[in-house]
mmCIF file of the N, C-alpha and C atoms, coordinates in Angstrom:
data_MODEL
# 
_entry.id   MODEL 
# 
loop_
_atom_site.group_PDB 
_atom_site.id 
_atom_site.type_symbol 
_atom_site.label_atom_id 
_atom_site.label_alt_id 
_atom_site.label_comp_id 
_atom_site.label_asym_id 
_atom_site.label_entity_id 
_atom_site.label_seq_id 
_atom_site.pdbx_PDB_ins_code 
_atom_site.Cartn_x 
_atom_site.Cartn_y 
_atom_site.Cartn_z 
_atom_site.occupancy 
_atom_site.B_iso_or_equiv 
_atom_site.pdbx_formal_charge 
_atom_site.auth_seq_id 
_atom_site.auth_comp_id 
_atom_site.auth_asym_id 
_atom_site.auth_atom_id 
_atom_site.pdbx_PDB_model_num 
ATOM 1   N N  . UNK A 1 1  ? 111.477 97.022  92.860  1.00 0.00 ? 1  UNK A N  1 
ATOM 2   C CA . UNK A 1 1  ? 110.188 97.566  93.233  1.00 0.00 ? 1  UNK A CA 1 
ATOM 3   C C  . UNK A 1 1  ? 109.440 96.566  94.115  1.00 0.00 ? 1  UNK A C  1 
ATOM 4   N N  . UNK A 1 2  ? 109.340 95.074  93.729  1.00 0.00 ? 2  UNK A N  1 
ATOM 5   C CA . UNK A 1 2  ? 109.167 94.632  94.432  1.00 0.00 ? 2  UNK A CA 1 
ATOM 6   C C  . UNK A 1 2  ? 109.579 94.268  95.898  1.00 0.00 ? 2  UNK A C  1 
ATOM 7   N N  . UNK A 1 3  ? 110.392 94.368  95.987  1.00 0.00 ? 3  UNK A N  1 
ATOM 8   C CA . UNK A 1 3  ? 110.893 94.338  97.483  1.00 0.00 ? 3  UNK A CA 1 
ATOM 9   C C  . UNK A 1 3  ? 110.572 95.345  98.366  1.00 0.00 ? 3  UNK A C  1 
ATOM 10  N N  . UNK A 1 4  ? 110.078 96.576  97.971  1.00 0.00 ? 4  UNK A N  1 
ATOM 11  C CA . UNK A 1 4  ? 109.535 97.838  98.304  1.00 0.00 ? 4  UNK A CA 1 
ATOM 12  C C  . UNK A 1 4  ? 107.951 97.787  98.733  1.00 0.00 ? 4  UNK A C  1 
ATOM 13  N N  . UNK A 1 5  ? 107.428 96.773  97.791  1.00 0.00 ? 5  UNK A N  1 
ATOM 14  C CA . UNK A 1 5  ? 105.671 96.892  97.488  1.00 0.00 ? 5  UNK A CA 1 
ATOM 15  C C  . UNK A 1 5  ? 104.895 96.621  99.128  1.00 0.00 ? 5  UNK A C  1 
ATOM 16  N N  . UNK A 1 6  ? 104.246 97.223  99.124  1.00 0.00 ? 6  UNK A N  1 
ATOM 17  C CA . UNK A 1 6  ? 103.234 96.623  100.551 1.00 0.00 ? 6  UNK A CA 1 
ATOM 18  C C  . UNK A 1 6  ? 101.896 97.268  99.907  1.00 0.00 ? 6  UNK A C  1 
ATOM 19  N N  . UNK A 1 7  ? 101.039 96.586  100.498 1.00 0.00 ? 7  UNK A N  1 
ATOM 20  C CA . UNK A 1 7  ? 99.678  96.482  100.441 1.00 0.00 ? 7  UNK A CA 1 
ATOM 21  C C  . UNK A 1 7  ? 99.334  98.058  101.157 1.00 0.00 ? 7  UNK A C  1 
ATOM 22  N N  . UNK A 1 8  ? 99.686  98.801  101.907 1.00 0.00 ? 8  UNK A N  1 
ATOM 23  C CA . UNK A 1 8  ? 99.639  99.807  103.153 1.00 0.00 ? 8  UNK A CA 1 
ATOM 24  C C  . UNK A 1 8  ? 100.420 100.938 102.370 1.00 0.00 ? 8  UNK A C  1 
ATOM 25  N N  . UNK A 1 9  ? 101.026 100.780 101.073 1.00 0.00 ? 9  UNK A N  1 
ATOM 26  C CA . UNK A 1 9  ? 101.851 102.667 101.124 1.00 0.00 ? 9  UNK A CA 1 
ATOM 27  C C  . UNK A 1 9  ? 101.251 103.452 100.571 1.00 0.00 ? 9  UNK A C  1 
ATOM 28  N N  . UNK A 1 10 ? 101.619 104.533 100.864 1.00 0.00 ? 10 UNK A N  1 
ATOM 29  C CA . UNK A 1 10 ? 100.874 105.569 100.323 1.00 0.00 ? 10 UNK A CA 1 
ATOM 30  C C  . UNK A 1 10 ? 101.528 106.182 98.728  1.00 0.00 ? 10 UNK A C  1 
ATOM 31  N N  . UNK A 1 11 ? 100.453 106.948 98.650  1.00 0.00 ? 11 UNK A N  1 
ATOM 32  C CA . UNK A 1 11 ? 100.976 107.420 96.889  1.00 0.00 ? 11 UNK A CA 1 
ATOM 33  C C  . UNK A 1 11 ? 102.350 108.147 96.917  1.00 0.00 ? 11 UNK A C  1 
ATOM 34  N N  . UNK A 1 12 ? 102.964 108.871 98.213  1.00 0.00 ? 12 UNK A N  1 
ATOM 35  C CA . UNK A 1 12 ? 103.587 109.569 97.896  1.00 0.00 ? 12 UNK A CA 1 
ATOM 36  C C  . UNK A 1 12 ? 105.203 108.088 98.100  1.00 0.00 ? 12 UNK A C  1 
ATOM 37  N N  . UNK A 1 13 ? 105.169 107.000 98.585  1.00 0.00 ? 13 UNK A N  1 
ATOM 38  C CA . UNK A 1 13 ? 105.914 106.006 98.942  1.00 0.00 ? 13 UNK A CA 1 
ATOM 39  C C  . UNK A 1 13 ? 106.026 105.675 97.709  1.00 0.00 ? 13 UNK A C  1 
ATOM 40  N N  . UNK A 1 14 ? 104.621 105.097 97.074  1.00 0.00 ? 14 UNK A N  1 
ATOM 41  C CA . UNK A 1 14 ? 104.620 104.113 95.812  1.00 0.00 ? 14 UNK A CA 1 
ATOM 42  C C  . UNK A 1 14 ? 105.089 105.013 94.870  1.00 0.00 ? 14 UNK A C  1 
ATOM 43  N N  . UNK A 1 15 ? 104.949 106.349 94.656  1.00 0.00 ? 15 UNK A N  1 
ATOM 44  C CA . UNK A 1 15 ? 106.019 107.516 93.375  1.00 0.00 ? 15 UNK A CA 1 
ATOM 45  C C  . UNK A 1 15 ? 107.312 107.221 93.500  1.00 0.00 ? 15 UNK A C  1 
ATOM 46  N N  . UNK A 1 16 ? 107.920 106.998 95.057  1.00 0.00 ? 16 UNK A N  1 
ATOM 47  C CA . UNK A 1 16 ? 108.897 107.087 95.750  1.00 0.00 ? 16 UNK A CA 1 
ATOM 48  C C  . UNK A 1 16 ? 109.743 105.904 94.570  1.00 0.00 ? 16 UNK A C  1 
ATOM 49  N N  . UNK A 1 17 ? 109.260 104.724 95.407  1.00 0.00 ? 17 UNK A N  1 
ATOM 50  C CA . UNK A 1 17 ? 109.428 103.173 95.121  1.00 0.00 ? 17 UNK A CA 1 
ATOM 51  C C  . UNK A 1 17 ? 109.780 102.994 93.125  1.00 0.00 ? 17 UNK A C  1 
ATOM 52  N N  . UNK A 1 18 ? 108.325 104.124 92.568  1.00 0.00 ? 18 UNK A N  1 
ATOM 53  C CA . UNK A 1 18 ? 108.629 103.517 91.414  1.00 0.00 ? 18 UNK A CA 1 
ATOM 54  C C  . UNK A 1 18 ? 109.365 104.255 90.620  1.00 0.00 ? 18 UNK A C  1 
ATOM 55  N N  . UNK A 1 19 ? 110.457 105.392 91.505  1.00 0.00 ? 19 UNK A N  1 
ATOM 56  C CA . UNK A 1 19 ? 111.115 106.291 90.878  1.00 0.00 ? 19 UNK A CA 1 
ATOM 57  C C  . UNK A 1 19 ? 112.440 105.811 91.116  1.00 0.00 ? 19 UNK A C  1 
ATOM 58  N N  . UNK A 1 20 ? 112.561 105.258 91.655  1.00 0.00 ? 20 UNK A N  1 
ATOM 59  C CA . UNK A 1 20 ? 114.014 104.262 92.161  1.00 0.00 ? 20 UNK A CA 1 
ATOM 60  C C  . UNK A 1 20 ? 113.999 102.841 91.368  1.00 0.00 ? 20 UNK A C  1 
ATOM 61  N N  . UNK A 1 21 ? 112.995 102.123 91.065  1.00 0.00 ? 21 UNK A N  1 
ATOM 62  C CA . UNK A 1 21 ? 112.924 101.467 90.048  1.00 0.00 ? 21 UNK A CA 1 
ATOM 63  C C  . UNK A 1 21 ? 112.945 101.292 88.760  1.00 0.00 ? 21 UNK A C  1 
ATOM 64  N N  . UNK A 1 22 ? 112.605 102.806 88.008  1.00 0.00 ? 22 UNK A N  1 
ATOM 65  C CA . UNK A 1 22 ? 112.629 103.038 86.945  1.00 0.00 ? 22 UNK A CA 1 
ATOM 66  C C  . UNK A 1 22 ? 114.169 103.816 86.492  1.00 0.00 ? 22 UNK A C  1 
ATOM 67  N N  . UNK A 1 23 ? 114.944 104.232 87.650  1.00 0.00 ? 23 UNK A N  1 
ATOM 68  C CA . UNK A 1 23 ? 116.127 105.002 87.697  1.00 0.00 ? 23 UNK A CA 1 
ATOM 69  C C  . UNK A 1 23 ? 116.897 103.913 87.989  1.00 0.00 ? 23 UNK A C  1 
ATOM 70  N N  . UNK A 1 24 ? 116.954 102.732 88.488  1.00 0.00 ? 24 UNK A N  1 
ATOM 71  C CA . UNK A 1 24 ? 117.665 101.517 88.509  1.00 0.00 ? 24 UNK A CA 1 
ATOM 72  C C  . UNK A 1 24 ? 117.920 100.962 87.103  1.00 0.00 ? 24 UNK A C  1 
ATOM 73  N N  . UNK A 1 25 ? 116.537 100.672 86.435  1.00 0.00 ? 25 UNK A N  1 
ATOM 74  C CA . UNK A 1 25 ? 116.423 100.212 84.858  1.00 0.00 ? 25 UNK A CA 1 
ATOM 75  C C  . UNK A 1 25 ? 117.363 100.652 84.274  1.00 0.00 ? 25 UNK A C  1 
ATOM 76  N N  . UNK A 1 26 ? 117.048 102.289 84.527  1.00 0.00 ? 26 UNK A N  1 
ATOM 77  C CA . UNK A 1 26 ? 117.580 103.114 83.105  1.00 0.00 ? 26 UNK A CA 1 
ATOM 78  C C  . UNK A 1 26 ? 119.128 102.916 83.114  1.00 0.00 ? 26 UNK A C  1 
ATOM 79  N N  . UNK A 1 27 ? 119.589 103.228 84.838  1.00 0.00 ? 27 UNK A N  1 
ATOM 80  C CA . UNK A 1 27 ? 121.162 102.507 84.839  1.00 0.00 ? 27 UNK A CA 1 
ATOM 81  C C  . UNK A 1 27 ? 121.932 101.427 84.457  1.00 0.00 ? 27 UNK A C  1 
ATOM 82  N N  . UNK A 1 28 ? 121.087 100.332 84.329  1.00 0.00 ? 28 UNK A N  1 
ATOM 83  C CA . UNK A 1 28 ? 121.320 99.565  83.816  1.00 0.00 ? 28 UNK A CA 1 
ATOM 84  C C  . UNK A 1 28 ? 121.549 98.998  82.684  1.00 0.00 ? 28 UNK A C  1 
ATOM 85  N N  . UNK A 1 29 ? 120.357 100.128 81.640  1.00 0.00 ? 29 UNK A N  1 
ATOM 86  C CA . UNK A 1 29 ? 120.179 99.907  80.066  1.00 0.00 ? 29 UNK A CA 1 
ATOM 87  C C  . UNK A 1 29 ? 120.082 101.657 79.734  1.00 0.00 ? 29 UNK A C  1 
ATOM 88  N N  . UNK A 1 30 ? 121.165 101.827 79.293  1.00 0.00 ? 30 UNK A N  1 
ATOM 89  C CA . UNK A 1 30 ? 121.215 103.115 78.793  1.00 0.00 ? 30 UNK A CA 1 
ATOM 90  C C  . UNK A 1 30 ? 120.564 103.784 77.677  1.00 0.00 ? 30 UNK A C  1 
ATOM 91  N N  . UNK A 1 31 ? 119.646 102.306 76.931  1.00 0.00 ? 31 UNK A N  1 
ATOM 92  C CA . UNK A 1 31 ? 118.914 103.020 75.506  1.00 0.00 ? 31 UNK A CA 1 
ATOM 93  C C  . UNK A 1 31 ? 118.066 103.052 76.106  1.00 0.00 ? 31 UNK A C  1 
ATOM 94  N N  . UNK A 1 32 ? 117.151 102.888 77.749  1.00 0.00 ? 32 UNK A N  1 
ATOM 95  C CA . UNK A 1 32 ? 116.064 103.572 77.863  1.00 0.00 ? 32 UNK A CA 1 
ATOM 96  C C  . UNK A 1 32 ? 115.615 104.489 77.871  1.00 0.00 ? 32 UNK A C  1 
ATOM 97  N N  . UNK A 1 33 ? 116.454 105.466 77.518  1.00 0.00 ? 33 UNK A N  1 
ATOM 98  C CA . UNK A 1 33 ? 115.705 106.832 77.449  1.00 0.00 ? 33 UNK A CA 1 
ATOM 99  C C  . UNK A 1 33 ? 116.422 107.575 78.710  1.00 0.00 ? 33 UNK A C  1 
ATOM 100 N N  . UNK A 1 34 ? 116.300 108.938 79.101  1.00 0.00 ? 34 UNK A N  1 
ATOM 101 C CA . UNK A 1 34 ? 116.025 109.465 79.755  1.00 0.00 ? 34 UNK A CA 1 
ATOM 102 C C  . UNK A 1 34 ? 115.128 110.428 80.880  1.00 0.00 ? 34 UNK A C  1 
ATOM 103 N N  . UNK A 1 35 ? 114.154 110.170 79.806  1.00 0.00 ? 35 UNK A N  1 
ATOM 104 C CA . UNK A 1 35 ? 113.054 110.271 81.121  1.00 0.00 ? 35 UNK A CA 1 
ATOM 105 C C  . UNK A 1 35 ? 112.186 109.696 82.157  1.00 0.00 ? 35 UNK A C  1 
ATOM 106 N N  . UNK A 1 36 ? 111.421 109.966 82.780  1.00 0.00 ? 36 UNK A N  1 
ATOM 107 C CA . UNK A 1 36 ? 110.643 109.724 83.323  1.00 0.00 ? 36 UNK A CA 1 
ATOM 108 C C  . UNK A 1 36 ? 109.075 110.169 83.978  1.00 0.00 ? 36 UNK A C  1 
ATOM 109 N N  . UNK A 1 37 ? 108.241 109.263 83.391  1.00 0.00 ? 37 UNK A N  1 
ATOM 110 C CA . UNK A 1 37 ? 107.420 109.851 83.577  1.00 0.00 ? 37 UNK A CA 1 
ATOM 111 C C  . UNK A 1 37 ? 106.236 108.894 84.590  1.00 0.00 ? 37 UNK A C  1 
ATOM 112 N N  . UNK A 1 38 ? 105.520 109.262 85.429  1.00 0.00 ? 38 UNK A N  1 
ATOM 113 C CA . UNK A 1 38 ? 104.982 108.853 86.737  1.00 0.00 ? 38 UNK A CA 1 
ATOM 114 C C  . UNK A 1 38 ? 103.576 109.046 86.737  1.00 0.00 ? 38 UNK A C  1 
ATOM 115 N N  . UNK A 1 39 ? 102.325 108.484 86.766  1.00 0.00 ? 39 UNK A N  1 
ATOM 116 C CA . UNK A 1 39 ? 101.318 108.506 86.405  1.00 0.00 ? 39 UNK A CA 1 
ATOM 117 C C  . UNK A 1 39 ? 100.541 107.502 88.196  1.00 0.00 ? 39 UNK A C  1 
ATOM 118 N N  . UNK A 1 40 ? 99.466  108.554 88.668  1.00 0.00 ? 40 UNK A N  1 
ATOM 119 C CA . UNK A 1 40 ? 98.901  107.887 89.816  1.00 0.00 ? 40 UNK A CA 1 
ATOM 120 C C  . UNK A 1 40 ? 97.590  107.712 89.323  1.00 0.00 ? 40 UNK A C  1 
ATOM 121 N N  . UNK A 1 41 ? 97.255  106.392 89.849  1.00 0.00 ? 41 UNK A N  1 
ATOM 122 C CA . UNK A 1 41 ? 95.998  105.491 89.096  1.00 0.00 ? 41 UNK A CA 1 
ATOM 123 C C  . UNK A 1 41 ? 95.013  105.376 90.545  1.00 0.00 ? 41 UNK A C  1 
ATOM 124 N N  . UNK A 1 42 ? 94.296  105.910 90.861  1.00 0.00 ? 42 UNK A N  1 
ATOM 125 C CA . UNK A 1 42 ? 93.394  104.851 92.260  1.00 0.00 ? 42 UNK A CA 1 
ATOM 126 C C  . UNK A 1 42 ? 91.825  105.408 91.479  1.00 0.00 ? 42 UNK A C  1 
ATOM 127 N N  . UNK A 1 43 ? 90.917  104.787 92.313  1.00 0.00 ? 43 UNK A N  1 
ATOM 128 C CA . UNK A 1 43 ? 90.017  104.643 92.419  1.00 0.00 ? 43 UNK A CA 1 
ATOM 129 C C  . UNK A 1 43 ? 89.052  105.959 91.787  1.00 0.00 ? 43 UNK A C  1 
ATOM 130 N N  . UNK A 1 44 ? 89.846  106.901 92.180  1.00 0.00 ? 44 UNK A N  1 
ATOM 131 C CA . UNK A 1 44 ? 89.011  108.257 92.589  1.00 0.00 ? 44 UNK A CA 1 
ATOM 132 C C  . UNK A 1 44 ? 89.456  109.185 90.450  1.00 0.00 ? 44 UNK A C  1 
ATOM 133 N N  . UNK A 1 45 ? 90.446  108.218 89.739  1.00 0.00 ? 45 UNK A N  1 
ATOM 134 C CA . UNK A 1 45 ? 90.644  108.412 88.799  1.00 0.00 ? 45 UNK A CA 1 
ATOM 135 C C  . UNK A 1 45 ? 92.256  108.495 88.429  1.00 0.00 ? 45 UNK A C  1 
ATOM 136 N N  . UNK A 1 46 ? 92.509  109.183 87.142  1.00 0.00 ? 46 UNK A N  1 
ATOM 137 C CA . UNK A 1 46 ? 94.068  109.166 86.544  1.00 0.00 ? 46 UNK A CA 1 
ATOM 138 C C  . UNK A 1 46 ? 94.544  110.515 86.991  1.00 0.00 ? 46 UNK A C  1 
ATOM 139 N N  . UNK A 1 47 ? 95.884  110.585 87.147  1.00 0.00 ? 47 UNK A N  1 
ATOM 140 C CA . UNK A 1 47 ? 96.842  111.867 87.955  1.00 0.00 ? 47 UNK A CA 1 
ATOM 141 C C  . UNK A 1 47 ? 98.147  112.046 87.370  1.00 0.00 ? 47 UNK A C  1 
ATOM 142 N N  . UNK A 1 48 ? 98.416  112.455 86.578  1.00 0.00 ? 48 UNK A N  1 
ATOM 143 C CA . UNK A 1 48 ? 99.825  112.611 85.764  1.00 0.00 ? 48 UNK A CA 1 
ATOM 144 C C  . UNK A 1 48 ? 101.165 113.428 86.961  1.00 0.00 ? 48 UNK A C  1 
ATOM 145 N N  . UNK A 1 49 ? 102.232 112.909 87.104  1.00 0.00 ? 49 UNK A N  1 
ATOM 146 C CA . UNK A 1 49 ? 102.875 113.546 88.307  1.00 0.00 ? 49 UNK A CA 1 
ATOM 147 C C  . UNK A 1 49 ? 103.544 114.835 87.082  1.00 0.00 ? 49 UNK A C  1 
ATOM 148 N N  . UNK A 1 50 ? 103.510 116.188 87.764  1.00 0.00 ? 50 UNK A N  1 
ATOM 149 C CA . UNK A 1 50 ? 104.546 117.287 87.004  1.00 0.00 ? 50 UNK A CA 1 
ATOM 150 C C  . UNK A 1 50 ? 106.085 116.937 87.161  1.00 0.00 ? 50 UNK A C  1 
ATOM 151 N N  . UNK A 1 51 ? 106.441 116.787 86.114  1.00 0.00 ? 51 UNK A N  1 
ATOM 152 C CA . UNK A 1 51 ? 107.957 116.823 85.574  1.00 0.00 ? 51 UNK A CA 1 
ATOM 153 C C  . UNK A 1 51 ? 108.879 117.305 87.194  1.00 0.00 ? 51 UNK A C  1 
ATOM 154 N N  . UNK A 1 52 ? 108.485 118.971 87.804  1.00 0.00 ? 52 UNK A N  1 
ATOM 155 C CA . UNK A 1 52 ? 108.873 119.349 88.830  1.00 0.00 ? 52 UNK A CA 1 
ATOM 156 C C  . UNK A 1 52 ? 109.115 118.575 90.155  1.00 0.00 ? 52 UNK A C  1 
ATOM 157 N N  . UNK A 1 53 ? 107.662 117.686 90.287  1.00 0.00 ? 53 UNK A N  1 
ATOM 158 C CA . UNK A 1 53 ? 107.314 116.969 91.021  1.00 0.00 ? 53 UNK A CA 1 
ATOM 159 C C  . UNK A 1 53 ? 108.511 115.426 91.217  1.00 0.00 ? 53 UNK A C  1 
ATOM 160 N N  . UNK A 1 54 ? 108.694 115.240 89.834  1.00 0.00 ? 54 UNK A N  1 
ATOM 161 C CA . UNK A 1 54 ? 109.291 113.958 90.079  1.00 0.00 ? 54 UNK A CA 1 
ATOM 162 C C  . UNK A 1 54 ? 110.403 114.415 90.358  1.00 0.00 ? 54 UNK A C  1 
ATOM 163 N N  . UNK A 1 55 ? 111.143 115.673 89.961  1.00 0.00 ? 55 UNK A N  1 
ATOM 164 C CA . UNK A 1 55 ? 112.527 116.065 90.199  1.00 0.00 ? 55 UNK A CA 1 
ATOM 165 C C  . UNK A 1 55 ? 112.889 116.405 91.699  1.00 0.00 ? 55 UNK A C  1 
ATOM 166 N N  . UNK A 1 56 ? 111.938 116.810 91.981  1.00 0.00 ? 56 UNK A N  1 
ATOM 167 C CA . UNK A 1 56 ? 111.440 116.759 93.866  1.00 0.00 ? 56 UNK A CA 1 
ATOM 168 C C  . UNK A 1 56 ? 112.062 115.327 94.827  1.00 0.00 ? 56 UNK A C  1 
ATOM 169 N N  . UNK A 1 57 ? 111.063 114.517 93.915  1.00 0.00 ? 57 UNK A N  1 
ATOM 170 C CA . UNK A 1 57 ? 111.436 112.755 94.592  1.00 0.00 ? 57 UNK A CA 1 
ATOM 171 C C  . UNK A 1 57 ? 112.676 112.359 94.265  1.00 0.00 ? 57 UNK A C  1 
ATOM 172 N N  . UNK A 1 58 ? 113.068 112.510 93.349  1.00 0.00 ? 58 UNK A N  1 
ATOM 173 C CA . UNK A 1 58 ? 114.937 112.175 92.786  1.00 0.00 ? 58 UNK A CA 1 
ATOM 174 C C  . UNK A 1 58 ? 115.416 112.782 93.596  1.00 0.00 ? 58 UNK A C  1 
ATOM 175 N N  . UNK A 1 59 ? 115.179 113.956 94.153  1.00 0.00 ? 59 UNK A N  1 
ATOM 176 C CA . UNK A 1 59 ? 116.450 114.450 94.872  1.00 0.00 ? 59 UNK A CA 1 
ATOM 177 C C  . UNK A 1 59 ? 115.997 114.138 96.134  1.00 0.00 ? 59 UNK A C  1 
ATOM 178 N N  . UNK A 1 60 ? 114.622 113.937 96.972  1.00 0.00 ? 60 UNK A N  1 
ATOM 179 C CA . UNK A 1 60 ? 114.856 113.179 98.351  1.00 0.00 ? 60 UNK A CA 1 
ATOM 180 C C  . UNK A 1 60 ? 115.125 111.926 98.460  1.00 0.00 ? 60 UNK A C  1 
ATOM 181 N N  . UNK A 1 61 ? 115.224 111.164 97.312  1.00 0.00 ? 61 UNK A N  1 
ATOM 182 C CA . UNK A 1 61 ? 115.502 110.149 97.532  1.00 0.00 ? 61 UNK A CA 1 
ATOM 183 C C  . UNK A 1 61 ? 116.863 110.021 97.108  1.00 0.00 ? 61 UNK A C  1 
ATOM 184 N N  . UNK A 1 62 ? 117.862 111.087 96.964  1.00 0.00 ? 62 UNK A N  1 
ATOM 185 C CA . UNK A 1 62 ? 119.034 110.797 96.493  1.00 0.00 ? 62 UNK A CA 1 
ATOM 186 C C  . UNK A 1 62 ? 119.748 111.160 97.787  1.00 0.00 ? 62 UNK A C  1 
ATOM 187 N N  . UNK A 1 63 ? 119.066 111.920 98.515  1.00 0.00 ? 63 UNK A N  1 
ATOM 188 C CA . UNK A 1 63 ? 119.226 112.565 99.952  1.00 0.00 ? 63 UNK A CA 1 
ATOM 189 C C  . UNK A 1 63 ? 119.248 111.352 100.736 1.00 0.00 ? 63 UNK A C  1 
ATOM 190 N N  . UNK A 1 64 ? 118.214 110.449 100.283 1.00 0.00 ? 64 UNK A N  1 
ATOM 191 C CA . UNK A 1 64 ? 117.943 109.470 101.900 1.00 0.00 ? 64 UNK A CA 1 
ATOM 192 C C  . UNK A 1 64 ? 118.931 108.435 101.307 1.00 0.00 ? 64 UNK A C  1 
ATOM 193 N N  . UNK A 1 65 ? 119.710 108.487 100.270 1.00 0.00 ? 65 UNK A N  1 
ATOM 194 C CA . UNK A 1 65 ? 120.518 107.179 100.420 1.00 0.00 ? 65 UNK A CA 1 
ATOM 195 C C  . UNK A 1 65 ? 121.622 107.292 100.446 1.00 0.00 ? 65 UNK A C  1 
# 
């Protein structure tokens, strides 16, 4: 994730970033669980991502690699 982070991305990058990070983990350690769940924090308040939503980003990002 870190190697990803910039000061400049946007929410839909940083979901991106921390959905490939948390899907890295889980590969790695198989008692983490299987889910995932994605939560956007700024200024303006808290944003829970829909289940649908993250299944959205898994698959473009399974696309772009």
């Amino acid at each position: 994730m870190e190697d990803n982070y910039r000061d400049d991305l946007s929410i839909e990058e940083g979901i991106d970033i921390s959905i490939r990070a948390i899907t890295a983990a889980m590969n790695r350690d198989s008692a983490s669980g299987g889910m995932i769940s994605v939560v956007v924090i700024t200024k303006d308040g808290y944003k829970e991502i829909p289940e649908n939503d993250i299944k959205k980003h898994m698959e473009k990002i399974k696309t772009n690699n």
